[in-house]
C-alpha positions as a Markdown table, in Angstrom:
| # | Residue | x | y | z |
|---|---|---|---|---|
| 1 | Unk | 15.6 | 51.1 | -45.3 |
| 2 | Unk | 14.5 | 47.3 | -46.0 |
| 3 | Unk | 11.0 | 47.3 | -45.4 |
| 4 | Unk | 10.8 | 43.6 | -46.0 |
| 5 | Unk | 12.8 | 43.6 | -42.7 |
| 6 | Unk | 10.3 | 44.9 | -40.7 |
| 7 | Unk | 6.9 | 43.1 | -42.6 |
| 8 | Unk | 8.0 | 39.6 | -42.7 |
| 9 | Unk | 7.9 | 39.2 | -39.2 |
| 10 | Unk | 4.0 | 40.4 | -39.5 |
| 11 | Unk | 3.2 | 38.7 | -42.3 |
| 12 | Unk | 4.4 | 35.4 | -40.7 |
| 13 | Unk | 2.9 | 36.3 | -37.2 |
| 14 | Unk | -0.9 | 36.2 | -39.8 |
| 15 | Unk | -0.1 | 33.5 | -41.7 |
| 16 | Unk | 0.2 | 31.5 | -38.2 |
| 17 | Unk | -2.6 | 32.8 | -36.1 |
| 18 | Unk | -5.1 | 30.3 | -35.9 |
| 19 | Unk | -8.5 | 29.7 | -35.3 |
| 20 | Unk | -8.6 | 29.5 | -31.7 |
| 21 | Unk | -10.1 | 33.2 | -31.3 |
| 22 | Unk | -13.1 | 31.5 | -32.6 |
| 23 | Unk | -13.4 | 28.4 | -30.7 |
| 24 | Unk | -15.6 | 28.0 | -27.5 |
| 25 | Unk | -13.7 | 28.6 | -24.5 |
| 26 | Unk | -13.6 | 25.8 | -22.0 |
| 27 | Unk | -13.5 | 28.7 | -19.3 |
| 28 | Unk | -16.1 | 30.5 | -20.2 |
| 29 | Unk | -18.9 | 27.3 | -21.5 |
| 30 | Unk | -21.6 | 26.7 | -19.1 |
| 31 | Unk | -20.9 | 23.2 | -19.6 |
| 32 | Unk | -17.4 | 22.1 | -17.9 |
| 33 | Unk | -16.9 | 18.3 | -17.5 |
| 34 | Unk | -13.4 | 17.6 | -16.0 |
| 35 | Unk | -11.6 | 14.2 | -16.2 |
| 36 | Unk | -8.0 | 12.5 | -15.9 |
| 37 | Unk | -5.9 | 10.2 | -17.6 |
| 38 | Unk | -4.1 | 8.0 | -15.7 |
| 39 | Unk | -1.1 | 5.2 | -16.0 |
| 40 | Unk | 0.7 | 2.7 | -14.1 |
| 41 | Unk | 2.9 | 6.0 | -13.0 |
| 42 | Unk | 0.2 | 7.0 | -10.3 |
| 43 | Unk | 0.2 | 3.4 | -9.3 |
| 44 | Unk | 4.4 | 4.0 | -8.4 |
| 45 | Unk | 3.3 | 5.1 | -4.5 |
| 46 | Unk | 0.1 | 2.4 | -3.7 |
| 47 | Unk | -2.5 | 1.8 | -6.4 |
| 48 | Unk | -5.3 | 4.6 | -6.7 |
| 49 | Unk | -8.5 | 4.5 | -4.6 |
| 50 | Unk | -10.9 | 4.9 | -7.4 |
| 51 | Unk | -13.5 | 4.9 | -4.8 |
| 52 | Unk | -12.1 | 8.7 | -3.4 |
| 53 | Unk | -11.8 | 9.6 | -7.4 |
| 54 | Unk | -15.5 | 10.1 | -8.1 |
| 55 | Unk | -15.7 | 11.7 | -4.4 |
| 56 | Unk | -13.1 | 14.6 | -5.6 |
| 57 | Unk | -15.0 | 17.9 | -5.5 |
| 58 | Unk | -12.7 | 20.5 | -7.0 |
| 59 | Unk | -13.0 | 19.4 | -9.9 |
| 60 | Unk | -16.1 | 16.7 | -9.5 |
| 61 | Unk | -14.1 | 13.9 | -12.0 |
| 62 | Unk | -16.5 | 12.7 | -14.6 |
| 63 | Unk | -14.6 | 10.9 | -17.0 |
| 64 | Unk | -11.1 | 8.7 | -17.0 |
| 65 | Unk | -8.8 | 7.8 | -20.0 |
| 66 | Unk | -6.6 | 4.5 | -18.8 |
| 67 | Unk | -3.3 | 3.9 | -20.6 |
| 68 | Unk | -3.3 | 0.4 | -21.9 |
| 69 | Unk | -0.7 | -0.4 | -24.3 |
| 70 | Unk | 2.8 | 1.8 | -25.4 |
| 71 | Unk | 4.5 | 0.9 | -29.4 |
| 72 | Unk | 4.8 | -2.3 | -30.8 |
| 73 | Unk | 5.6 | -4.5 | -27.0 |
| 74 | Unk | 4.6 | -2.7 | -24.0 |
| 75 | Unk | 1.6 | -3.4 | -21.5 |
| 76 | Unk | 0.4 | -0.5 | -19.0 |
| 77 | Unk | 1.3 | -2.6 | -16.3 |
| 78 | Unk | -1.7 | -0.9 | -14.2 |
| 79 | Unk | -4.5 | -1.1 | -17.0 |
| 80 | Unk | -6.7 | -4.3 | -15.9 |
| 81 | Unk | -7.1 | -2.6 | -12.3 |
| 82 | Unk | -7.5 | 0.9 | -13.6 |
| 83 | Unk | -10.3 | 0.3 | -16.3 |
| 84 | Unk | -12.2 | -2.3 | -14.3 |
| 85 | Unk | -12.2 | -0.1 | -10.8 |
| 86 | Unk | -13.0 | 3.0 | -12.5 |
| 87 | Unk | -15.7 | 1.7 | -14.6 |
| 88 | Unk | -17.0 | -0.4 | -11.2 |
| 89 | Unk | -17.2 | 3.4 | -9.4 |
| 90 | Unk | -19.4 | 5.1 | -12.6 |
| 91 | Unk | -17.4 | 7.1 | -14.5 |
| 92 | Unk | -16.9 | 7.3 | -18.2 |
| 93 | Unk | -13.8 | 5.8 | -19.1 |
| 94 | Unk | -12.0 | 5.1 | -22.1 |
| 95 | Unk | -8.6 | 3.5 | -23.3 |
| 96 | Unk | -5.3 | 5.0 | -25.1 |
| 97 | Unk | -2.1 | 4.0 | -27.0 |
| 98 | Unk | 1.2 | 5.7 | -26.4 |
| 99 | Unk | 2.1 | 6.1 | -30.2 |
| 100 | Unk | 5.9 | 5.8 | -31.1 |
| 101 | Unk | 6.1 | 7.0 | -34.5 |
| 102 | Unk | 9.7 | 5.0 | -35.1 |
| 103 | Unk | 8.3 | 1.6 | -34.7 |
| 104 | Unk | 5.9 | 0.0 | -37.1 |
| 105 | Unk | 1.8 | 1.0 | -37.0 |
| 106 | Unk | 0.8 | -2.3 | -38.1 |
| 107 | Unk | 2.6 | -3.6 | -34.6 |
| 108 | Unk | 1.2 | -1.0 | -33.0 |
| 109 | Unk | -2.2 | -1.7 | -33.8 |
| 110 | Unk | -1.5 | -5.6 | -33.0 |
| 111 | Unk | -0.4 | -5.0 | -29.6 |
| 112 | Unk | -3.2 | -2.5 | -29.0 |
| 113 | Unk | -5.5 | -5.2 | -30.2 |
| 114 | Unk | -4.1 | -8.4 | -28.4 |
| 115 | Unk | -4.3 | -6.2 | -24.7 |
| 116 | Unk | -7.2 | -4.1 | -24.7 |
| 117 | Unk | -10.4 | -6.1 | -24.9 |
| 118 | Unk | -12.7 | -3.3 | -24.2 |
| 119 | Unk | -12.4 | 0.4 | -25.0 |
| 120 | Unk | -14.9 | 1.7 | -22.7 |
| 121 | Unk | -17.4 | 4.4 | -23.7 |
| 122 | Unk | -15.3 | 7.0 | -25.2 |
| 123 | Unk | -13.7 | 7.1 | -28.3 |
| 124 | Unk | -10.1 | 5.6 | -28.1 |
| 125 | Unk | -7.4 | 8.3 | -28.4 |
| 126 | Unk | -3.9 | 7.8 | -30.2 |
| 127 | Unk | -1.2 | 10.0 | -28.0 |
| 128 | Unk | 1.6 | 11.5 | -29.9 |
| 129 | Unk | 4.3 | 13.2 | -28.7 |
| 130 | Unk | 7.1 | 12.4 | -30.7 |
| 131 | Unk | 8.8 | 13.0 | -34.0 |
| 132 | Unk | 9.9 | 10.5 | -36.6 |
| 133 | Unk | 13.4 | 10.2 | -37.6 |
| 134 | Unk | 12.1 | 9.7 | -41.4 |
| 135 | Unk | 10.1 | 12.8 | -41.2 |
| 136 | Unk | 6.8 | 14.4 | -40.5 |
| 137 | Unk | 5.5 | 13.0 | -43.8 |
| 138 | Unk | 6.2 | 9.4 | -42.7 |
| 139 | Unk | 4.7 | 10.3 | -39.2 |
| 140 | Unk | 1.3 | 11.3 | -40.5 |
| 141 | Unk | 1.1 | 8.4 | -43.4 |
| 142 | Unk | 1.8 | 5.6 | -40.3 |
| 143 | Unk | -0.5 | 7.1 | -37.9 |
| 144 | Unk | -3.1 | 7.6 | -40.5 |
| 145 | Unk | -3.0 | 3.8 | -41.1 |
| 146 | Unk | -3.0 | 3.5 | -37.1 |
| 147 | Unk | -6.4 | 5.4 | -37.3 |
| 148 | Unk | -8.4 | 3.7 | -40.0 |
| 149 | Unk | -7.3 | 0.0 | -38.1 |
| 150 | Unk | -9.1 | 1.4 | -35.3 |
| 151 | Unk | -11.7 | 2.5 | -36.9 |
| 152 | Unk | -12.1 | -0.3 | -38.9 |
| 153 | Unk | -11.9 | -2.3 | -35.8 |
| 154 | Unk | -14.4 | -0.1 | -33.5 |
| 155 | Unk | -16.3 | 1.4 | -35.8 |
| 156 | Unk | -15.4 | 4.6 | -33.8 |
| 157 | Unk | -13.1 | 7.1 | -35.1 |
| 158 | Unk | -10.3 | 7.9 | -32.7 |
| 159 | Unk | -9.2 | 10.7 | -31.0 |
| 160 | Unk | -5.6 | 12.6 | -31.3 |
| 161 | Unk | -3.8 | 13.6 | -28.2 |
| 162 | Unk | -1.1 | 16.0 | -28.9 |
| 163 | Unk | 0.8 | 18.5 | -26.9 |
| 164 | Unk | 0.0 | 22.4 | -28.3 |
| 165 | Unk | 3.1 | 22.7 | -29.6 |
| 166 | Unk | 3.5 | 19.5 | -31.5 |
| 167 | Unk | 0.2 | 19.8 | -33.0 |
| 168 | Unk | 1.1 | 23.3 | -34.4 |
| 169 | Unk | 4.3 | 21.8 | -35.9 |
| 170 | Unk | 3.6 | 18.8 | -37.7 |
| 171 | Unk | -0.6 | 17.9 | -37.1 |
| 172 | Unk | -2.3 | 21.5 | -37.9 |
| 173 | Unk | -3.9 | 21.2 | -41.6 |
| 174 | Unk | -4.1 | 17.2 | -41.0 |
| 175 | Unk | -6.2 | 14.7 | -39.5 |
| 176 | Unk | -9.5 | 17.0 | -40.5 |
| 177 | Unk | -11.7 | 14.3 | -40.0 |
| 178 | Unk | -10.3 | 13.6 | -36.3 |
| 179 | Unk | -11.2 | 15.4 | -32.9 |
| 180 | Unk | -8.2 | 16.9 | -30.8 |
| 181 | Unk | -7.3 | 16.1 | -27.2 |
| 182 | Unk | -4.7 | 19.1 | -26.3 |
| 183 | Unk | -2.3 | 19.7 | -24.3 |
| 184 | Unk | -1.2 | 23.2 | -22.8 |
| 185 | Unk | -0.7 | 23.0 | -19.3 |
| 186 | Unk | 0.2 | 25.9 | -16.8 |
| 187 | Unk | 2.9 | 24.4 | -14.9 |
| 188 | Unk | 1.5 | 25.4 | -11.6 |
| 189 | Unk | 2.0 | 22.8 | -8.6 |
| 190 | Unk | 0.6 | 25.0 | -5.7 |
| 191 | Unk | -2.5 | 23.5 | -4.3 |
| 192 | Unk | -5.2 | 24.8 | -4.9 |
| 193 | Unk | -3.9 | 26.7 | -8.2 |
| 194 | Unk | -2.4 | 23.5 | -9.6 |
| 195 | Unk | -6.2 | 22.1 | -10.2 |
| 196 | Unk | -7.5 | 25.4 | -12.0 |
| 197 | Unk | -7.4 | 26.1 | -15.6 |
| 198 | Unk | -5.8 | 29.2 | -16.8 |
| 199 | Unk | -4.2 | 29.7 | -20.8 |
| 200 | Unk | -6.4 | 27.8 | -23.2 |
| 201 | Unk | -4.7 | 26.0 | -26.3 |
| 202 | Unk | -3.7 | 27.9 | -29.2 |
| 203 | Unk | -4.2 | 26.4 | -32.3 |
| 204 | Unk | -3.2 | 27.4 | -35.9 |
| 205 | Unk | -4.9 | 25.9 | -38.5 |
| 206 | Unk | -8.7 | 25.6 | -38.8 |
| 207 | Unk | -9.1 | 22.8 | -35.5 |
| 208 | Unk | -10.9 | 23.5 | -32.2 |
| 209 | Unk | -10.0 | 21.1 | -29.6 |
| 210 | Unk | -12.2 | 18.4 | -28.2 |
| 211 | Unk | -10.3 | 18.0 | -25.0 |
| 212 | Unk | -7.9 | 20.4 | -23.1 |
| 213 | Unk | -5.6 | 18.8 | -20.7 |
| 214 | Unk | -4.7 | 21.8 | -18.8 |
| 215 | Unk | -2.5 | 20.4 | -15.9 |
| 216 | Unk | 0.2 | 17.7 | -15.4 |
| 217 | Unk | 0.3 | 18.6 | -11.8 |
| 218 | Unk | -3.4 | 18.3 | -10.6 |
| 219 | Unk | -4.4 | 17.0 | -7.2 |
| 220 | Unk | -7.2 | 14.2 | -6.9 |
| 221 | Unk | -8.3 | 12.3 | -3.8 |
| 222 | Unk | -7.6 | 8.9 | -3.7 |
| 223 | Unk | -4.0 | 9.5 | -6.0 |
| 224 | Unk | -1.0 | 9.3 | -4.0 |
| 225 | Unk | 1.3 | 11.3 | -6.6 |
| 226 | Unk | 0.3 | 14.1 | -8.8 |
| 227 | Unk | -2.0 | 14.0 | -12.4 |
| 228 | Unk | -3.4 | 14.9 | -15.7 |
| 229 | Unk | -6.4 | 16.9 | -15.2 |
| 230 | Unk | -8.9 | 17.9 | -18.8 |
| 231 | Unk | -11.8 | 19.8 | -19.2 |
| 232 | Unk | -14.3 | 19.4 | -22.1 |
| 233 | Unk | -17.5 | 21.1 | -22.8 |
| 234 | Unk | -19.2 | 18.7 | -24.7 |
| 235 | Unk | -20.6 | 14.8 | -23.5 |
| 236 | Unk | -19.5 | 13.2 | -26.1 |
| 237 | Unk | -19.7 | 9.6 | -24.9 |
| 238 | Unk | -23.6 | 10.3 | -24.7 |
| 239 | Unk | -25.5 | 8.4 | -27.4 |
């Protein structure tokens, strides 16, 4: 008999378990802010009612991340009206870049720059969803340099949006010095299911995540279509 046949898969199973036993579960915290991200897709049926936002109960929405810019040319063609509107109606709100990682960060970073005159309270977040055709190496070198222009820019360090599975493929063991925005959702669309959180990210490695976006299917007065619902335990916009 080849034990090895039967042990690698164990070993391997180990190796990748992560640290996400140990985390703080947004479930469970006695402290559960919910929020959305938003683009110019909820805009596609009539713009959104930003004063019915902050009036959703279930979840009470507390903070809003507004696309602004996408690679090296594109404009969220929704970003003025989102950011000013939702800012106007008190909630946090912050800003985020569609990174794509097979177009130059330095153009990136110059578009980002040239559209978005104000981040808002929260940190900026960097969203990254897909791979590089000249390898994960290149990926992490070119947003790395994305990172330090913000920083350097901001003087606030940005924030990494990824979804679980992409993180545990080609981010885990990077980016130490960065907070996490993760995404694991459930897939449900049945109201009012859709707008609960159920399986919490998994992460291997030795991160925790900031920010879980746990739906991609949530329901929110004063949003025709569907959208990204989060949940953090931590106010970290607060001086």
């Amino acid at each position: 008999m080849n034990i090895f046949k039967y042990t690698l898969p164990i070993f391997i199973f180990f190796l990748n378990t992560g640290c996400y036993q140990n985390c703080v579960s947004f479930k469970k915290s006695d402290i559960k802010i919910y929020g959305i991200d938003v683009s110019h897709y909820q805009s596609q049926i009539s713009i959104i009612d930003w004063t019915k936002v902050v009036k959703n109960k279930s979840p009470k929405i507390e903070f809003a991340y507004i696309r602004t810019t996408m690679g090296i040319n594109s404009v969220d063609t929704a970003f003025k009206y989102n950011f000013e509107q939702a800012k106007k109606n008190g909630l946090a709100v912050g800003v985020y870049h569609y990174y794509r990682p097979n177009e130059p960060a330095i153009k990136q970073f110059e578009n980002f720059l040239k559209n978005t005159t104000d981040i808002g309270d929260l940190p900026p977040v960097i969203d990254i969803e897909e791979r590089c055709i000249l390898g994960p190496k290149k990926l992490r070198e070119e947003l790395l340099f994305f990172l330090k222009k913000i920083e350097e820019k901001y003087k606030k360090k940005a924030i990494l949006y990824a979804p679980q599975k992409f993180y545990n493929n080609y981010l885990r063991n990077y980016f130490s010095e960065y907070e996490f925005w993760i995404a694991r959702h459930s897939g449900i669309k049945k109201q009012p299911e859709n707008n609960k959180p159920y399986k919490e990210p998994e992460l291997f490695g030795e991160k925790c995540p900031k920010i879980w976006q746990y739906s991609a299917s949530g329901t929110v007065k004063g949003i025709s279509g569907l959208v990204d619902l989060n949940i953090t335990n931590d106010r970290f916009w607060d001086p």
